[in-house]
C-alpha positions, 0 to 999 in steps of 0.5 A, a space after each residue: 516527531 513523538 506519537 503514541 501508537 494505536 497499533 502494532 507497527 512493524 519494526 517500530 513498535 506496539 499499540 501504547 507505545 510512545 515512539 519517535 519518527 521522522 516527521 514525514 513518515 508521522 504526517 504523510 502515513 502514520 497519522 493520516 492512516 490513523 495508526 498514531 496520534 500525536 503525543 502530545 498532553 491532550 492526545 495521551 490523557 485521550 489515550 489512556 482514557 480510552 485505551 480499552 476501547 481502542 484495543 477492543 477496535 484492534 481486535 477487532 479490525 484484526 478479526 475482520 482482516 482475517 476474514 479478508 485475507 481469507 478470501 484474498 490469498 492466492 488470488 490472481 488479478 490481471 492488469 493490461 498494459 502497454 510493453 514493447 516487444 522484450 515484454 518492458 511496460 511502458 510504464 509501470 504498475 504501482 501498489 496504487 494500481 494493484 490496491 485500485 485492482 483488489 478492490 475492485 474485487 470486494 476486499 478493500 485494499 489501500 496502496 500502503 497495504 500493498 507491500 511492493 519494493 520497486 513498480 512492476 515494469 514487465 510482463 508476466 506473473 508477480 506475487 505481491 504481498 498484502 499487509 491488511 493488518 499488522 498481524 494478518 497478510 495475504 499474497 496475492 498474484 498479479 498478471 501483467 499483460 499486453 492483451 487478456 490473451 496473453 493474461 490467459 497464456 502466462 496464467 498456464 504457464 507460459 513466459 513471454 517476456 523475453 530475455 534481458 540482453 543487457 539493453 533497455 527500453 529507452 522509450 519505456 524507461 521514459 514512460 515509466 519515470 514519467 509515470 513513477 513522477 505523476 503517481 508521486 506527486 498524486 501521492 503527495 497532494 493526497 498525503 497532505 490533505 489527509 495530514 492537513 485535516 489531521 492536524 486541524 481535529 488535532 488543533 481543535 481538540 487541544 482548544 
C-alpha cells in the first residue's frame, strides 16, 4: 500500500513523502496512529492543501513530547508479577503493560511508543526505551517484582533473580505463551477497529 507520511517515520521516510509499505503494517499502525493516510487522489490533493497546517501540528506535537520526555526520562516504575523461585515470571509483561504503568503517571504513553524487542519475562531491573515522537525519546526504568519488598531491594542494588542453569520454567514458559496469545489477539481486534473506522472516514471523504 502507497501512503503519503504525516511525519517523519523511522527507517521509512519524512513528513510528505509517498511511501510503499505493506498492507498490515499501513492498516494495523500507521494509518490507525495517524502518521499516514492513504495516497490515493483525494487524500493528496488534501495534503497539500493543508500541508503548512499539518507541519505546524508536528511542530508542534514535537514540542510538547519534549516536554514530556522531560519529565519521563529516568524514571522508575514498578510492576508486580508472579515468578517462580529462579525469578522466571509467570507471564510476562508487555509494552501494553509498561505504556498502562507510564500513564498512570500523567505522561500518555501508548504501547506502540514503547520500544520493547521481546516481553520482559524475569524479575529485576529493565530499561526500556520510549519513542513519544519521531525526534524525541525518553528511557525509562522498569521494576519487575514479586512483592513492592522486592521493588525496594532491587531499586538499591540487589539482583534476586537467580542464575539461569540452562533449565526453564516449564509452567512459566506456558503462561507467558498464553498470555503473549491473549495480548496478540486484544491487539488484533483493537488494530482493526481503528483501521475499520479508518477506512470508512476515508470512504466517506472520497464521496
Amino acid at each position: 500500500m502507497d501512503v503519503i507520511l504525516l511525519e517523519r517515520v523511522a527507517k521509512l521516510g519524512n513528513l510528505g513523502d509517498v511511501v510503499h509499505v505493506k498492507d498490515g503494517y499501513a492498516r494495523n499502525y500507521l494509518l490507525p496512529s495517524g502518521k499516514a493516510l492513504r495516497a490515493n487522489k483525494v487524500n493528496k490533493e488534501k495534503f497539500e492543501t493543508d500541508r503548512a497546517a499539518i507541519e505546524a501540528a508536528n511542530a508542534e506535537k514535537a514540542k510538547s513530547a519534549g516536554s514530556d520526555a522531560g519529565q519521563l526520562d529516568g524514571e522508575s516504575f514498578v510492576l508486580i508479577r508472579q515468578a517462580g523461585e529462579s525469578g522466571q515470571l509467570y507471564g510476562s509483561v508487555s509494552p501494553r503493560d509498561i505504556a498502562e504503568v507510564a500513564t498512570a503517571s500523567g505522561i500518555a504513553v501508548t504501547r506502540n511508543q514503547v520500544e520493547l524487542d521481546t516481553p520482559i519475562k524475569i524479575i529485576g531491573l529493565h530499561e526500556v526505551r520510549v519513542a513519544l515522537h519521531a525526534e524525541v525519546d525518553a528511557t525509562i526504568t522498569i521494576n519487575v517484582a514479586r512483592s513492592q519488598d522486592e521493588a525496594e531491594a532491587q531499586a538499591r542494588g540487589e539482583n534476586l533473580a537467580e542464575e539461569d542453569d540452562g533449565e526453564y520454567d516449564a509452567l512459566a514458559a506456558a503462561e507467558a505463551l498464553l498470555n503473549e496469545q491473549e495480548d496478540d489477539e486484544a491487539e488484533e481486534t483493537e488494530e482493526a477497529d481503528a483501521a475499520d473506522e479508518e477506512e470508512a472516514a476515508e470512504n466517506k471523504d472520497e464521496t
